[in-house]
C-alpha positions as CSV (number, residue, x, y, z in Angstrom):
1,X,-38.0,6.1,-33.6
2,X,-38.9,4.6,-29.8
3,X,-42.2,5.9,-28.3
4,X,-42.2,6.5,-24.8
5,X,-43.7,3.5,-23.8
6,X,-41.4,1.0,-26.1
7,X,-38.4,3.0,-23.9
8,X,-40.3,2.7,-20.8
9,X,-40.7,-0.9,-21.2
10,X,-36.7,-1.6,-22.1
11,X,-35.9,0.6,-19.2
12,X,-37.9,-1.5,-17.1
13,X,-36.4,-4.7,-18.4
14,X,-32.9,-3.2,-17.3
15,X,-34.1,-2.4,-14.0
16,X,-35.7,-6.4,-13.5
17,X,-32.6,-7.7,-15.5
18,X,-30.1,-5.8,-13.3
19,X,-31.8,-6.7,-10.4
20,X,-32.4,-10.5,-10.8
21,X,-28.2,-10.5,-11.9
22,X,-27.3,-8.7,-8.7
23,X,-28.0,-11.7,-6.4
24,X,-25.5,-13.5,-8.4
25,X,-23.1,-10.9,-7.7
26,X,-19.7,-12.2,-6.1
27,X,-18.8,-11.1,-2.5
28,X,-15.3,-9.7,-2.3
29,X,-12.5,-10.2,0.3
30,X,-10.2,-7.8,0.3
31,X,-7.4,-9.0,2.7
32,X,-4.1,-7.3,3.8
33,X,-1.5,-7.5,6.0
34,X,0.6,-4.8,7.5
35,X,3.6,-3.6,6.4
36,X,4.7,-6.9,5.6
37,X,7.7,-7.6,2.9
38,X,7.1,-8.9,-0.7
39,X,9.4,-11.5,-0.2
40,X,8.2,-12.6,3.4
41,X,6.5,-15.6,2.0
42,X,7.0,-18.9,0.5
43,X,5.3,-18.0,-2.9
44,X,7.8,-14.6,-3.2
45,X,11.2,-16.2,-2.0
46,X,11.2,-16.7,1.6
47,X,13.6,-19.4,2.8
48,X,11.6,-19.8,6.1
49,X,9.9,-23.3,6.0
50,X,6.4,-23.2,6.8
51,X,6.4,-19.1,8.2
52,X,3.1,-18.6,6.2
53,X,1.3,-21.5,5.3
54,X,-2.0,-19.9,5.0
55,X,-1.2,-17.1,2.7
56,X,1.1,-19.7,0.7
57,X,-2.1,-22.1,0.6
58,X,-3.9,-18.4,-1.6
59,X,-1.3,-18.4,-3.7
60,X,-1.9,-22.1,-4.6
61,X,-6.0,-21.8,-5.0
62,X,-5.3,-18.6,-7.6
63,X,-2.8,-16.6,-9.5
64,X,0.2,-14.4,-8.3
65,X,1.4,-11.5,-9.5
66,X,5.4,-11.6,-9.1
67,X,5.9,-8.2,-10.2
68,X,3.3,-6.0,-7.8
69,X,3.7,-2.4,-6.5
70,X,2.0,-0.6,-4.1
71,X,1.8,3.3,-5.3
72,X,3.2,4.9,-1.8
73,X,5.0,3.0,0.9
74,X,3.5,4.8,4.4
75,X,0.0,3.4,5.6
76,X,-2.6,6.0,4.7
77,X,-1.8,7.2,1.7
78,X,-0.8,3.8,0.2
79,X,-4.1,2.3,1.3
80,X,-6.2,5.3,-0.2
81,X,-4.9,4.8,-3.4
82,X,-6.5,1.5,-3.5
83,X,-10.0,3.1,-2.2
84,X,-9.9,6.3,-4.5
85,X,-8.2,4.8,-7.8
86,X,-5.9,7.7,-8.2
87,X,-2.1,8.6,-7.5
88,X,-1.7,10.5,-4.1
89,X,-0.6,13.8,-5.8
90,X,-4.0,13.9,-7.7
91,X,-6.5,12.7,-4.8
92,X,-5.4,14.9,-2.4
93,X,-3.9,11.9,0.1
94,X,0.0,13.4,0.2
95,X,0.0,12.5,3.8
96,X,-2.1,11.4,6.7
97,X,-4.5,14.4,6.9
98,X,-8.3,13.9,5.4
99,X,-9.7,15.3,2.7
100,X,-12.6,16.1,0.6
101,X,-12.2,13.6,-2.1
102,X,-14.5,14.9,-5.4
103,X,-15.6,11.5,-6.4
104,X,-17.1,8.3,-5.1
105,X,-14.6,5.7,-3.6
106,X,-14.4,1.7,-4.0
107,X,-16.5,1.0,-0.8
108,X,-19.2,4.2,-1.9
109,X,-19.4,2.8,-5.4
110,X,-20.0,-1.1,-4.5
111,X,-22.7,0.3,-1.6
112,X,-24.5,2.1,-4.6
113,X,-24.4,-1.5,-6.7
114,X,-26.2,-3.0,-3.6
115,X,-23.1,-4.0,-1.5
116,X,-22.7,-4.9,2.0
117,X,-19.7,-3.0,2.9
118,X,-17.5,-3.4,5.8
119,X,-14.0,-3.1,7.2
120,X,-12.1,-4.6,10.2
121,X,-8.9,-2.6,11.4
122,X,-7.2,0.5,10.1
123,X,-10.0,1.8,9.6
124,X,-9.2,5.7,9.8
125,X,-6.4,5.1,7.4
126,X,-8.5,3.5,4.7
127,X,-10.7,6.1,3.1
128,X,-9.8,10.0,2.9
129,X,-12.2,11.2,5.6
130,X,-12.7,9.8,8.7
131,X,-17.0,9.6,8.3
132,X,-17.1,6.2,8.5
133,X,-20.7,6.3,7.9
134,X,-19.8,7.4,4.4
135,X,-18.3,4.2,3.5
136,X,-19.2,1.1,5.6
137,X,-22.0,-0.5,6.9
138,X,-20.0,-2.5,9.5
139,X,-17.1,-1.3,11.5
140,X,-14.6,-3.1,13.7
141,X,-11.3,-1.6,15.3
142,X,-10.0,-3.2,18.2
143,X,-7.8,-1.8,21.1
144,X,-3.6,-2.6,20.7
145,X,-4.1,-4.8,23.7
146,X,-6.7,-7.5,21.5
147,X,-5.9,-6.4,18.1
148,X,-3.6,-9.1,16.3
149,X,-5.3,-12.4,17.6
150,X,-7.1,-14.8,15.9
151,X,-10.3,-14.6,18.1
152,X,-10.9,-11.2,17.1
153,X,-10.7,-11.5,13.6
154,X,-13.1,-14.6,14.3
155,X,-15.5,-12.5,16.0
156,X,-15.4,-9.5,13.5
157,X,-15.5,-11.6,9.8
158,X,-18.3,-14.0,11.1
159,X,-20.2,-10.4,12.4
160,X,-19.6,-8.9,9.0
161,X,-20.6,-11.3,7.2
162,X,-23.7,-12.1,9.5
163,X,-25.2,-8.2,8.5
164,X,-24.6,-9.0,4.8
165,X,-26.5,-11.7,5.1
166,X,-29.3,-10.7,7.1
167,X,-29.8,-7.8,4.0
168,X,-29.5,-10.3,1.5
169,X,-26.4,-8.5,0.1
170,X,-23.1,-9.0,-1.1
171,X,-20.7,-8.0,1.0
172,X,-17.4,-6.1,0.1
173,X,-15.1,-7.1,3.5
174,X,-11.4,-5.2,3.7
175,X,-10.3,-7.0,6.3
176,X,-6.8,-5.7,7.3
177,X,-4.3,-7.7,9.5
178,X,-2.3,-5.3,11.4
179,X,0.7,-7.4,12.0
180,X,3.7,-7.2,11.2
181,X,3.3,-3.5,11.8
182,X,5.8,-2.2,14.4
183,X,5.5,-3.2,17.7
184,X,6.9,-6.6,16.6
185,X,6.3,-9.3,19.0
186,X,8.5,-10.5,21.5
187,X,6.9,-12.3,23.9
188,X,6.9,-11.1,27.5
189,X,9.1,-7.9,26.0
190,X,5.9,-6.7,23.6
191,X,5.8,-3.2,24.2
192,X,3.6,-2.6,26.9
193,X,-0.5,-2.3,25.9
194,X,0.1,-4.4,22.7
195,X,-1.1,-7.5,21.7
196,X,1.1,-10.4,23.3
197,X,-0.7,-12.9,21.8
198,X,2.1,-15.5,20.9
199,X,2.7,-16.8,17.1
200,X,1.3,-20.6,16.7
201,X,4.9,-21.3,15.9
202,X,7.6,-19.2,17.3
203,X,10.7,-18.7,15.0
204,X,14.4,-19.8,16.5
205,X,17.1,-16.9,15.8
206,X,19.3,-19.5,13.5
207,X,16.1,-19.8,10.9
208,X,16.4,-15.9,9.8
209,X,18.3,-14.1,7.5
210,X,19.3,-10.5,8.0
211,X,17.6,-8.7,4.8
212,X,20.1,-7.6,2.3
213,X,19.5,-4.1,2.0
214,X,21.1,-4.1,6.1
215,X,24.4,-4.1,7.4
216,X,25.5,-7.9,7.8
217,X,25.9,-7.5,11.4
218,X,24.9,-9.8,14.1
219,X,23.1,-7.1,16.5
220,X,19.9,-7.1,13.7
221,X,19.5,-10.4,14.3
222,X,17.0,-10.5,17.8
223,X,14.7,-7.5,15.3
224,X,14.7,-9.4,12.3
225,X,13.6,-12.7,14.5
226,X,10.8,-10.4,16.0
227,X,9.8,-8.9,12.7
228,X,9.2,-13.0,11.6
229,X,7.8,-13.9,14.3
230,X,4.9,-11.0,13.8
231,X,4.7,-12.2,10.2
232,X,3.6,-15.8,11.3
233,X,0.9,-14.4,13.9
234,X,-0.2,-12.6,10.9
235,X,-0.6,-15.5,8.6
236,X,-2.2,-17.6,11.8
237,X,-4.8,-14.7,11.1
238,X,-5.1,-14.9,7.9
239,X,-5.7,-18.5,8.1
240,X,-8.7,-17.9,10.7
241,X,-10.6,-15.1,8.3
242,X,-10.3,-17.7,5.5
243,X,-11.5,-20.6,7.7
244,X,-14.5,-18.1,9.1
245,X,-15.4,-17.8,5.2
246,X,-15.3,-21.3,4.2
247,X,-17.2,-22.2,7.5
248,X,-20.0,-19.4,6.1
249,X,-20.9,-21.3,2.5
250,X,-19.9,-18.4,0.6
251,X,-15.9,-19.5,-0.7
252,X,-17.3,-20.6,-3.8
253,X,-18.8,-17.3,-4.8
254,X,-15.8,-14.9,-3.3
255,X,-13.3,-13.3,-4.8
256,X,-10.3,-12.6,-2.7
257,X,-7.6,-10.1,-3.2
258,X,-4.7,-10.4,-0.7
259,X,-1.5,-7.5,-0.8
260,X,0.5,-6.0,1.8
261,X,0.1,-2.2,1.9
262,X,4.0,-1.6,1.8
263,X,7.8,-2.6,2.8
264,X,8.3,-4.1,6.4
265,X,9.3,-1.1,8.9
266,X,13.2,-1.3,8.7
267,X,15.6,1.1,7.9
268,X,15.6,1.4,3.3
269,X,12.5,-0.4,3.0
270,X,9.0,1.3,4.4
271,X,8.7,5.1,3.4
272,X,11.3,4.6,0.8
273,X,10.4,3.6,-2.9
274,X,13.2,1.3,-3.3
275,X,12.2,-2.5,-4.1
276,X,11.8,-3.8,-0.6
277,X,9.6,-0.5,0.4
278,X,7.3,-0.7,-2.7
279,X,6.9,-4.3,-4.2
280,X,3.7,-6.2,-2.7
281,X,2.5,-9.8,-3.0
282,X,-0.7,-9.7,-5.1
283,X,-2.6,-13.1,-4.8
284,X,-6.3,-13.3,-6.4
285,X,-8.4,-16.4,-5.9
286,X,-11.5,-16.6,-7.3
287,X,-12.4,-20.5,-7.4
288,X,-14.0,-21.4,-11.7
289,X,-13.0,-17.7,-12.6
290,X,-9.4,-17.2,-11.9
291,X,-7.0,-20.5,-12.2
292,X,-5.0,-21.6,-9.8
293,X,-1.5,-22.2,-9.0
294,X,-0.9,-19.8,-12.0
295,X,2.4,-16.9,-11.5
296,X,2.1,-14.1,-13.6
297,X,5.9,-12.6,-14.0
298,X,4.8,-10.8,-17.5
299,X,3.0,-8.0,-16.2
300,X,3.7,-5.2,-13.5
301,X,0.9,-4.3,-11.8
302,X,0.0,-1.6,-9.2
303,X,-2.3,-0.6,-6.4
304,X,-4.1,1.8,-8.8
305,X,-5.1,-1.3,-10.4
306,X,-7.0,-2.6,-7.3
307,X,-10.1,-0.7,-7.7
308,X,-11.3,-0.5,-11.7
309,X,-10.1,-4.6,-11.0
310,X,-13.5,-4.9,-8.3
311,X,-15.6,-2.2,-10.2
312,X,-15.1,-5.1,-13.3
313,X,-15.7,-8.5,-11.2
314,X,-18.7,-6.7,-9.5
315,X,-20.7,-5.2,-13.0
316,X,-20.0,-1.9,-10.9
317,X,-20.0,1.8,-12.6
318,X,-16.5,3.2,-12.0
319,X,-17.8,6.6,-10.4
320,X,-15.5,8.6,-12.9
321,X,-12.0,8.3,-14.4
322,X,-9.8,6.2,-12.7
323,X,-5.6,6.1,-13.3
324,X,-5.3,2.1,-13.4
325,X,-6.9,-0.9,-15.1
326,X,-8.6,-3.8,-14.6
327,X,-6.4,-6.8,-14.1
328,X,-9.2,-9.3,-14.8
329,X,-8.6,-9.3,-19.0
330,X,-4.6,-10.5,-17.8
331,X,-6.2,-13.1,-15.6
332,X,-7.6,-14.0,-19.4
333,X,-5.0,-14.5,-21.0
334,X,-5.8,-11.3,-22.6
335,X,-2.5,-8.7,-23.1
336,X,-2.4,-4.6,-22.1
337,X,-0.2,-2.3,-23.5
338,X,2.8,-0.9,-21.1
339,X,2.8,-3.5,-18.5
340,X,6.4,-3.4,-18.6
341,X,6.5,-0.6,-15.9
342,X,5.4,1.2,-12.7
343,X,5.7,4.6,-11.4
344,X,5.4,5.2,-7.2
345,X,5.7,7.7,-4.9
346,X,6.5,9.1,-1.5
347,X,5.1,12.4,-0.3
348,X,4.6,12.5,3.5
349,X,4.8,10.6,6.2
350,X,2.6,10.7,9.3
351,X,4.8,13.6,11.2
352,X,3.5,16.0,8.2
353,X,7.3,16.0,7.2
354,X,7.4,16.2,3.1
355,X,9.9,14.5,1.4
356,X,9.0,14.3,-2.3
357,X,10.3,11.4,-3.3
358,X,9.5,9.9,-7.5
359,X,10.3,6.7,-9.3
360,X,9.4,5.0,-11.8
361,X,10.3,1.1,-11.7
362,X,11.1,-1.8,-14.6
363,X,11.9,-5.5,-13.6
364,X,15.3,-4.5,-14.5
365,X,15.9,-0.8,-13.7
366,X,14.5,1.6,-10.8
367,X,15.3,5.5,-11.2
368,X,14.2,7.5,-8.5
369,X,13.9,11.2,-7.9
370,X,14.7,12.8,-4.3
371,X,14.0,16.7,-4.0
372,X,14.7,16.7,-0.8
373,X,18.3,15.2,-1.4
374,X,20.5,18.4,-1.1
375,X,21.8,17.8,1.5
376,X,19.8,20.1,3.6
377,X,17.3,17.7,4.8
378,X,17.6,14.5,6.4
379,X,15.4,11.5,6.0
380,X,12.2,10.7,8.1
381,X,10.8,7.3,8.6
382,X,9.0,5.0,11.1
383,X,11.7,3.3,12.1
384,X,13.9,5.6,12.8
385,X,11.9,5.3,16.5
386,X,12.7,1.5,17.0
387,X,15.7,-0.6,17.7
388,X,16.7,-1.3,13.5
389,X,17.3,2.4,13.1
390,X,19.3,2.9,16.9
391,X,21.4,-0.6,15.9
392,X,22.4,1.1,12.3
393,X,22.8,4.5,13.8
394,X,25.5,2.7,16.7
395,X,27.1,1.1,13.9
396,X,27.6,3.8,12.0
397,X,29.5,5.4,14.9
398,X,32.5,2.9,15.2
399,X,33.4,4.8,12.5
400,X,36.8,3.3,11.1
401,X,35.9,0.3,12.7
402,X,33.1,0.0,10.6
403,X,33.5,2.2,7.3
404,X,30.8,0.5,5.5
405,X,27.9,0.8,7.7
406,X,29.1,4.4,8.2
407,X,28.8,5.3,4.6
408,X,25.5,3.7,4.2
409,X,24.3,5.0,7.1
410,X,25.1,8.7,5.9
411,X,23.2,7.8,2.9
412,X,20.1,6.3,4.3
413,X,19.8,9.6,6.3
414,X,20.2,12.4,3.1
415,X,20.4,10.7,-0.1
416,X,21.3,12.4,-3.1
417,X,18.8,13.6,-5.8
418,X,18.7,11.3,-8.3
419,X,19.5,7.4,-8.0
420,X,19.4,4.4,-10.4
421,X,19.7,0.7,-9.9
422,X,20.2,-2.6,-11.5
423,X,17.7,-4.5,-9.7
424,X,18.2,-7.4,-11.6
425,X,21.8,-7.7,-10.1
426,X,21.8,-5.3,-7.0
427,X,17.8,-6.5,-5.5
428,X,18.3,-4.4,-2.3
429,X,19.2,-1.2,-4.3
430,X,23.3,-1.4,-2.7
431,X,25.1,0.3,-5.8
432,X,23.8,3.8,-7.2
433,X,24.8,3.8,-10.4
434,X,23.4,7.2,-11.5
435,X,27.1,8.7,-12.2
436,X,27.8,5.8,-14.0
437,X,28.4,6.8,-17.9
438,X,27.8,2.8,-19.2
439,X,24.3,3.6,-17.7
440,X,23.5,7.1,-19.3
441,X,21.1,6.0,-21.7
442,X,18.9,3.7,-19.2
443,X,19.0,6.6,-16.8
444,X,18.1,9.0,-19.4
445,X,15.4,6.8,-20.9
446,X,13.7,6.6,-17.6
447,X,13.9,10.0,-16.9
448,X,11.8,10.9,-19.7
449,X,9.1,8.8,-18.6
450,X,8.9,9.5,-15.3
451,X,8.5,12.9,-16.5
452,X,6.2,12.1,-18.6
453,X,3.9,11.0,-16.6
454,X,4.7,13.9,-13.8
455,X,3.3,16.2,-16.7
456,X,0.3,14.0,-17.6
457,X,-0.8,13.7,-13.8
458,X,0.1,17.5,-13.1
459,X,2.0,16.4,-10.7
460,X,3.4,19.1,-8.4
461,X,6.2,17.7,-7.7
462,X,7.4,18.5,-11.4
463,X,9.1,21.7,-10.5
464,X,11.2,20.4,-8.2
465,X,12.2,17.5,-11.1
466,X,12.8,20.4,-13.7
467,X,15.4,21.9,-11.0
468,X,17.4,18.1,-10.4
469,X,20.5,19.9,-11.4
470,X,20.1,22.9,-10.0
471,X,20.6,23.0,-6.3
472,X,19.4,26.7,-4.8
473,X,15.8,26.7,-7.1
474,X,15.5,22.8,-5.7
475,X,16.2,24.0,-2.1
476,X,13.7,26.7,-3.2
477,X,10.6,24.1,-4.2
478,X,11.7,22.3,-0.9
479,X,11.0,25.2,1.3
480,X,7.6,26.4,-0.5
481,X,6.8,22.5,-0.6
482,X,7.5,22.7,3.5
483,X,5.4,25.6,4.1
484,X,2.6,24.3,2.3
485,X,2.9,21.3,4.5
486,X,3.1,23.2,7.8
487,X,-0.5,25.0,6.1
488,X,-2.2,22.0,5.6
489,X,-1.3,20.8,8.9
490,X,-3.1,23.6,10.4
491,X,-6.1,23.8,8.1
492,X,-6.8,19.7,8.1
493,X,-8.3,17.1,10.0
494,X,-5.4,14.7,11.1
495,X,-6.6,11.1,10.3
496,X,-5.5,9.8,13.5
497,X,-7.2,11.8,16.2
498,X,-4.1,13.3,17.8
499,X,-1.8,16.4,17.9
500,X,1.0,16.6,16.1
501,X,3.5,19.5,16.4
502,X,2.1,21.6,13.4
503,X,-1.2,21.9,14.9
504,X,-1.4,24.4,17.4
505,X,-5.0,26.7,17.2
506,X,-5.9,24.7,13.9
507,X,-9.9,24.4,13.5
508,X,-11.1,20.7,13.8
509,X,-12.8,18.9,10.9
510,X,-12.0,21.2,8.0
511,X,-11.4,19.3,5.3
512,X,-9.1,20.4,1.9
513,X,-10.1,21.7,-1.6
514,X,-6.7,20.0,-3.0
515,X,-8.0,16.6,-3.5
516,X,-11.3,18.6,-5.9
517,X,-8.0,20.6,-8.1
518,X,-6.0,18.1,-8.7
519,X,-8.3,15.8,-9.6
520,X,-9.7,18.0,-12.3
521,X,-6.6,18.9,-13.1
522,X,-5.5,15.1,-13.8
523,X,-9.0,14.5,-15.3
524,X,-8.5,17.4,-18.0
């Protein structure tokens, strides 16, 4: 037996021990860039020479995950599941309206371990609520005019990491580069109120490729030029946060995490779960932890693996159960059971439009599940407001002129329910081969475990999956599934500070119950 004192004594050697350790704690860069491609770099395929030499310069200082996934492919929801650990159908994050999330997010749980933490851009669509006090000791947004230049994210890091050190803490900095989010740069044609500041080298029209998963025509060229163009000023960026932290005497004791939160904003990649709308470069550096120059193309990985990854390098508490794992045992050499698949999802975008979308993906197979492909909806995306979406739609009108771009774009706009690919041989997801019979069994096979995991997630979107073949009860789960969006709408706060068209006479700040269910739900 232990007296009291004996266990007072231990207890207070835990306390001393814990906090004599915590100086040695690591700080943590959390870096991202903005709607920004998988493959928009060197280190995932890019044929550019020299676009991103800074975030190619990461991938040479650590290890790179090849096969990476973000869990949604629109901004808030995406980024919350790396905050809350949990799938967007079970935190409560369907969309881009707050909510009342039942347990303690990354930024909460580091502050409780004695964490300086602090965020710089996208700020309101990085946690669930928008009580910035909650999460962060340092704030920065910046207006669209001064946003995407390298003297702001100067002046921001060097601030940030200025208040850590003036408490003597660690600091936990998600630094998020907004480029290259739509409006794409352009030079004197920059949409008016944004951020002309010019890449530090501009791109010449003959140096891009038009992405596969487009129409092979000419008139994408000037947006796809633009698009790269924003990339660059984005690494340029990069380069000056990671110059501000070597200049601060800290590198040598920082772990940095770099992704993109989604698919660049064309037409078949952002808000849709195909490969170029979900994949993500995943670089860790971490210099006499993590090796570097090291590719990982074993393992698939995902955003829900973000958090429990800096809960682990930090000797953090996970605040309660969490859907991922950490990915520091792979950076071990160590092996984890079913790493040979992802599953993703699409729920709402920020017009409060659902369109329940499901997939699960393999390096060699992606199934996906649309229940709003019945032909009664059409699709809803961001860049169906920008010049991709009005070149594809113009296209699609020659008609017999151009019978390919027609039939694609038909599809783009309402889908079909259920659709399977051979990534390994189609990449951009061209050829749906869900009626094919050769591919029953792989189509079959992955419809068991994405419904598998619907069930073990209590995922709502499972009733609309056990109706795939039967059109009127689908059309049925989409209208109830509308309706409770046009609810919410009116009931929550909007993330973003403006109207939209649902929310006449809704009450401001009242936050949802369905993050508190569903997590319990999933946590049963």
């Amino acid at each position: 037996m232990i007296n009291k004192m004996t266990l007072f004594f231990l207890l207070s050697i835990l306390v001393v021990s814990t906090s004599v350790s915590a100086k040695d704690l690591p700080n943590i860069l959390f870096l991202t860039m903005d709607d920004m491609n998988y493959d928009s770099i060197a280190s995932y395929g890019s044929d550019i020479d020299g676009l991103t030499p800074h975030i190619d310069s990461l991938a040479e200082k650590g290890t790179r995950f090849e096969y990476a996934y973000i869990q949604t492919p629109s901004c808030s929801p995406s980024r919350n599941v790396l905050h809350t650990g949990h799938y967007s159908h079970n935190s409560g994050m369907l969309g881009f309206f707050g909510v009342d999330f039942p347990q303690d997010t990354l930024p909460e749980a580091l502050r409780n371990n004695g964490y300086y933490t602090g965020i710089i851009l996208k700020v309101e669509d990085s946690t669930p609520t928008n009580n910035v006090k909650r999460y962060w000791d340092y704030v920065k947004n910046y207006p669209p005019s001064s946003a995407r230049s390298v003297d702001s994210f100067r002046e921001s890091f060097t601030q940030l990491i200025a208040g850590a050190k003036a408490q003597g803490k660690p600091f936990y900095a998600n630094v998020n580069v907004k480029d290259p989010h739509l409006p794409f740069y352009r030079g004197e044609l920059t949409k008016e109120g944004f951020d002309q500041t010019p890449p530090s080298r501009p791109l010449h029209p003959d140096e891009v490729t038009i992405p596969g998963f487009l129409p092979q025509h000419e008139n994408f060229r000037q947006e796809v030029v633009d698009y790269y163009n924003t990339v660059r000023r984005g690494d340029d960026c990069v380069g000056e946060v990671l110059q501000v932290l070597e200049e601060s005497g800290l590198q040598g004791n920082t772990l940095i995490i770099f992704l993109s939160d989604h698919g660049m904003s064309f037409p078949f990649a952002k808000s849709n779960l195909y490969p170029n709308g979900v994949r993500t470069p995943w670089i860790m550096v971490w210099p006499g932890k993590i090796e570097a120059g090291v590719v990982d193309s074993e393992n698939m990985v995902s955003a829900i693996d973000l958090m429990p990854t800096v809960l682990d390098a930090t000797d953090t508490p996970a605040p309660g159960p969490l859907a991922g794992r950490s990915l520091l045992p792979l950076l071990d050499g160590e092996s984890q059971a079913d790493r040979d698949h992802v599953f993703v999802e699409h729920n709402e975008g920020p017009s409060a439009d659902p369109r329940p979308m499901r997939a699960i993906h393999t390096k060699n197979y992606v199934y996906i599940f649309n229940a709003w492909g019945t032909g009664d909806y059409h699709a809803i995306f961001e860049s169906r407001w920008w010049r991709s979406y009005a070149t594809f739609s113009q296209l699609a009108k020659r008609g017999p002129e151009m019978p390919d771009a027609a039939q694609r774009f038909d599809f783009l706009m309402y889908r079909t329910v259920e659709e399977l690919y051979d990534v390994q041989k189609d990449p951009h997801a061209l050829n749906n081969l869900i009626d094919d019979p050769k591919y029953a069994d792989v189509a079959n096979a992955l419809r068991a475990r994405l419904q598998t995991w619907m069930e073990a997630t209590n995922d709502y979107a499972l009733e609309g999956f056990l109706f795939r073949d039967d059109m009127e009860r689908l059309g049925e789960f989409m209208e109830k599934t509308v309706a409770d969006a046009k609810d919410r709408s009116l009931r929550l706060e909007w993330k973003r500070w403006q109207k939209r068209f649902y929310e006449q006479g809704r009450p401001e700040g009242k936050l949802t119950e369905l993050g508190e269910s569903n997590l319990v739900n999933f946590c049963k």
